[in-house]
C-alpha positions as CSV (number, residue, x, y, z in Angstrom):
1,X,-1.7,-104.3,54.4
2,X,-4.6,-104.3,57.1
3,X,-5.8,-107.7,55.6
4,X,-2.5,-109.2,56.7
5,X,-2.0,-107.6,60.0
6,X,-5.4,-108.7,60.9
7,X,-4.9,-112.5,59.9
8,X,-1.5,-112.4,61.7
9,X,-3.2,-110.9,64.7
10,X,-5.9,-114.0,64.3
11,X,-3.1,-116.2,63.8
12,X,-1.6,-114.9,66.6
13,X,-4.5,-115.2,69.0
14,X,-5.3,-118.8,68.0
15,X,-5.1,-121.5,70.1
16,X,-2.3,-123.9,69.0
17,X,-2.8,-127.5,67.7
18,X,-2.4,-129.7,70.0
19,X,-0.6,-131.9,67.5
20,X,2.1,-129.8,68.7
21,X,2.3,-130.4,72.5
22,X,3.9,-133.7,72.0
23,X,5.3,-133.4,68.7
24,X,9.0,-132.7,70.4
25,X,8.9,-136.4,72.1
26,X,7.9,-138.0,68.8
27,X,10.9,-136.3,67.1
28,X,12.9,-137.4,69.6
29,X,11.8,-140.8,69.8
30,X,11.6,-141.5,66.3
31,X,15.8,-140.0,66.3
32,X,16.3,-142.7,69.2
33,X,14.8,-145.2,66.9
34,X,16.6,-145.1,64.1
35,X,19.7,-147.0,63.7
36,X,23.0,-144.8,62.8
37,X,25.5,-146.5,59.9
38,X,28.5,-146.5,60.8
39,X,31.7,-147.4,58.3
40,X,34.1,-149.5,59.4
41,X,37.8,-149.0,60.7
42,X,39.2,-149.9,57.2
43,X,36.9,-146.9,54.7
44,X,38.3,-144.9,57.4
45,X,41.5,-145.9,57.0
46,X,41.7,-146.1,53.1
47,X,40.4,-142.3,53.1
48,X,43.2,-141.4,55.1
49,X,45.3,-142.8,53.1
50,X,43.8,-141.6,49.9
51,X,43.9,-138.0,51.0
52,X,47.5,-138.5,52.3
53,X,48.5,-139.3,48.6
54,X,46.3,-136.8,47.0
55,X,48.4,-134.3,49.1
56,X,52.1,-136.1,48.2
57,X,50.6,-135.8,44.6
58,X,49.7,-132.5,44.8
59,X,53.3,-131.1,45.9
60,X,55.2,-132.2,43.5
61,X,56.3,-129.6,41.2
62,X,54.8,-130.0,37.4
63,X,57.4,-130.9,35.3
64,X,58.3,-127.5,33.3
65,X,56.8,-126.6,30.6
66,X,58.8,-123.3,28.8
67,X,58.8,-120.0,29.7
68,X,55.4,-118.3,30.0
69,X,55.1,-114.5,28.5
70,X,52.5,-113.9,31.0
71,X,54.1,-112.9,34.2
72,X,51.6,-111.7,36.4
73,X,54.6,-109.7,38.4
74,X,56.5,-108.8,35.8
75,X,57.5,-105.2,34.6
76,X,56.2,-105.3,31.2
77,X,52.7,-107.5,31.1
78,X,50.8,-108.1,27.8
79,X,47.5,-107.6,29.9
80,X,48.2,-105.5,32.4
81,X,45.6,-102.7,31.8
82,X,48.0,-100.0,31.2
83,X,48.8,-101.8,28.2
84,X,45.4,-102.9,26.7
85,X,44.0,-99.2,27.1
86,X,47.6,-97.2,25.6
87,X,48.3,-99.9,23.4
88,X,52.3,-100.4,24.7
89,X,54.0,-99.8,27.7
């Protein structure tokens, strides 16, 4: 562990590069420089709409199906752990 404290110390006590003085203004300018896409008022539009359907979609009730044995709330579950570990309620 002395080995690394003493070349973080060094590393510490080192001048910095002086890459580094201006490298926040060629960030910057390089952001600045760089033209921004932008999507039109229509893909904005047709994701609205897409996600407004997905939603209508979504809450309509699934047509039924039967009765389920597995009722998560009921008073006698086939997997309720009571019932795996005893064998039957």
């Amino acid at each position: 562990m002395d080995d690394l404290d003493e070349l973080l110390g060094k590393l510490a006590r080192a001048p910095a590069p002086a890459a580094l003085e201006s490298m926040e203004e060629r960030v910057l300018a390089r952001l600045r420089s760089t033209p921004v896409a932008r999507a039109g008022f229509g893909v904005g539009a047709a994701t609205a709409v897409a996600a407004l359907l997905m939603g209508v979609a979504g809450s309509v009730p699934a047509a039924a199906s039967g009765t389920s044995s597995l009722s998560p709330l009921g008073p006698t579950s086939p997997l309720a752990p009571s019932t795996l570990l005893v064998g039957a309620p």
